[in-house]
C-alpha positions in Angstrom: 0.0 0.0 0.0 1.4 3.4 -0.6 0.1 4.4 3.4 0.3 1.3 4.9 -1.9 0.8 8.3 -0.3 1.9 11.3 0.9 -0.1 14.1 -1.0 -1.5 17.4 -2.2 1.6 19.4 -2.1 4.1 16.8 -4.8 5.9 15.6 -5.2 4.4 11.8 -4.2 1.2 13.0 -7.4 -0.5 11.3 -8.4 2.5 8.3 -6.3 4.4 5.8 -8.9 6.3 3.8 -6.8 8.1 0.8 -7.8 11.7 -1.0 -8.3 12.2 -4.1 -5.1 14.5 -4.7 -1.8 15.1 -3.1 0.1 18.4 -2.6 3.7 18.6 -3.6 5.4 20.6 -1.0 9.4 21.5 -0.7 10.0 18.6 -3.2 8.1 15.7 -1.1 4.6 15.1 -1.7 2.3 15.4 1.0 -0.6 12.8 1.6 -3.3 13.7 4.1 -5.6 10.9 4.6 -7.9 9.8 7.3 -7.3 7.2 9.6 -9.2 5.0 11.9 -8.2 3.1 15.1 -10.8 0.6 14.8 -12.8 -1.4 11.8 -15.5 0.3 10.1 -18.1 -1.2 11.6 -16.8 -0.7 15.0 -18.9 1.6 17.7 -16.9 5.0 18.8 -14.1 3.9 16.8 -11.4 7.0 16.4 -10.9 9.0 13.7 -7.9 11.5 12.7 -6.8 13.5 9.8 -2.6 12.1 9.1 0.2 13.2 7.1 2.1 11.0 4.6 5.2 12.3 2.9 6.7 10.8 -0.4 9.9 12.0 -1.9 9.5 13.9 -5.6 8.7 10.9 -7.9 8.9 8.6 -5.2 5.9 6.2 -6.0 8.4 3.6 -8.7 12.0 3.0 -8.8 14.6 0.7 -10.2 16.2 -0.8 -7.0 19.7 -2.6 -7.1 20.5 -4.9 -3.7 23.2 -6.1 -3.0 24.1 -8.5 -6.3 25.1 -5.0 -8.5 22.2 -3.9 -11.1 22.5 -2.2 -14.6 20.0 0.0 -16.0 20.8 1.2 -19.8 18.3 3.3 -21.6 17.2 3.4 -25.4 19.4 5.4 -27.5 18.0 9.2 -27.6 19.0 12.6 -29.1 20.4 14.6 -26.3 19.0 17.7 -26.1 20.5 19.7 -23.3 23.6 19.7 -21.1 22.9 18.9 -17.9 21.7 15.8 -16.5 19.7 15.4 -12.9 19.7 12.2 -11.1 16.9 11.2 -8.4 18.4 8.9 -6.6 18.7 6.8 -3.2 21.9 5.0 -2.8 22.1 6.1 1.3 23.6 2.2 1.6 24.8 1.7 -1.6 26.2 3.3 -4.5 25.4 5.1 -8.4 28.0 5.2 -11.7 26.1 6.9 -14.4 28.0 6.4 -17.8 27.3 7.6 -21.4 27.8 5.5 -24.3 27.1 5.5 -28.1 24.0 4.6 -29.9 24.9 1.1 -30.3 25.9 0.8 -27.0 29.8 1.9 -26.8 31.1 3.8 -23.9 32.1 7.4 -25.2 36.0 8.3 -24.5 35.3 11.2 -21.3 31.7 9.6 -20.3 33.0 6.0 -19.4 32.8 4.4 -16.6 36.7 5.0 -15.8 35.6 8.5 -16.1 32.7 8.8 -14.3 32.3 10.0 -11.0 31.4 7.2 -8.6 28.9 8.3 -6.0 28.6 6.3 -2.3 26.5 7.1 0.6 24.1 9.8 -1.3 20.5 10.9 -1.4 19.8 13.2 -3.9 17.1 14.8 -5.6 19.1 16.5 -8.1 22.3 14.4 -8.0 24.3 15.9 -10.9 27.0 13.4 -11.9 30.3 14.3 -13.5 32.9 12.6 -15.0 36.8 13.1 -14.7 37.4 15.6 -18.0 33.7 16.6 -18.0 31.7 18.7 -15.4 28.7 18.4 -17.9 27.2 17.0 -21.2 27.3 19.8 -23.6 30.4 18.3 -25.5 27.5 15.1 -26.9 24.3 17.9 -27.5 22.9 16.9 -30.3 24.2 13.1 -30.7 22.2 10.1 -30.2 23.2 8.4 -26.9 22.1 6.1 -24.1 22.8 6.3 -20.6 23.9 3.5 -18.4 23.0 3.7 -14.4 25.6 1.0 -12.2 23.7 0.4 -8.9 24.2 -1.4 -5.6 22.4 -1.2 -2.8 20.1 1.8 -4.9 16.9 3.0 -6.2 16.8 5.0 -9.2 13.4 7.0 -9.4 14.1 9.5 -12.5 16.2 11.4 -14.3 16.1 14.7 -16.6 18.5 16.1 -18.8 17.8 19.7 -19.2 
C-alpha cells in the first residue's frame, strides 16, 4: 500500500482512507488521509486527519541490492547539457556512464571516467565525470545512458 496501516495503538491502526489529490510541497509530496483506530463497523471507533510524505517521484524506482544492477536506456538525441539524477543510494552506491547509440562507452563519459557516488541521497544528484563537469560536449548526438547500482533506487532522471 502506498500508506500502509499503522501499528497496534495508533490511531489508523485499522483505516487508511486516501484523498483524491496530493500536494507537492518542498519537493516531497504530501498525503493527508484519514485514519481510523478501529474497523469500520466498529462503535466510537477513532478517527484523525494524518500526514504522509513521499519524496519527488517517489511512487516507482529501479532498486539494485546487493548482487550490482544495470539499467541502460534506449538510445536518444540529447537535447540539453545537464543531467539530474533522483536517486537513493544512502547504503549503496550510483555510476552513471554515457555510451554511443549502439551501446559503446564514449571516451570522457566511461565508466573510468565517471564520477562514482557512495553514501548519497539526492534529488538533483548531478553526476560528473573526470574531464567533463557536464554534457554539452554530446548535445545533439544520439546516446544512451547507463546507471551502475548497488544497494540503490533510481526513481528518475532529466537532462535539461
Amino acid at each position: 500500500p502506498l500508506v500502509p496501516r499503522g501499528p497496534a495503538g495508533s490511531f489508523d491502526k485499522d483505516g487508511v482512507f486516501p484523498p483524491s489529490q496530493f500536494v507537492t510541497y518542498k519537493d516531497e509530496h504530501w498525503i493527508y488521509y484519514g485514519g481510523a483506530s478501529e474497523r469500520h463497523y466498529s462503535i466510537g471507533r477513532d478517527m484523525k486527519i494524518g500526514l504522509a510524505k513521499l519524496r519527488l517521484d517517489g511512487f516507482v524506482c529501479l532498486e539494485a541490492k546487493d548482487t550490482p544492477g544495470v539499467v541502460v536506456t534506449k538510445p536518444f538525441r540529447l537535447e540539453g547539457n545537464r543531467m539530474e539524477v533522483n536517486v537513493d543510494a544512502r547504503a549503496g552506491r550510483i555510476q552513471v556512464e554515457i555510451l554511443d547509440e549502439n551501446g559503446a562507452a564514449i571516451p570522457g563519459f566511461s565508466g573510468k571516467d565517471a564520477a562514482d557516488y557512495r553514501a548519497v541521497d539526492s534529488l538533483r544528484l548531478k553526476p560528473v565525470w573526470k574531464d567533463n563537469k557536464d554534457l554539452s560536449a554530446l548535445t545533439g548526438k544520439v546516446v544512451q545512458i547507463r546507471f551502475r547500482l548497488r544497494n540503490a533506487k533510481l526513481y528518475a532522471f532529466q537532462i535539461q
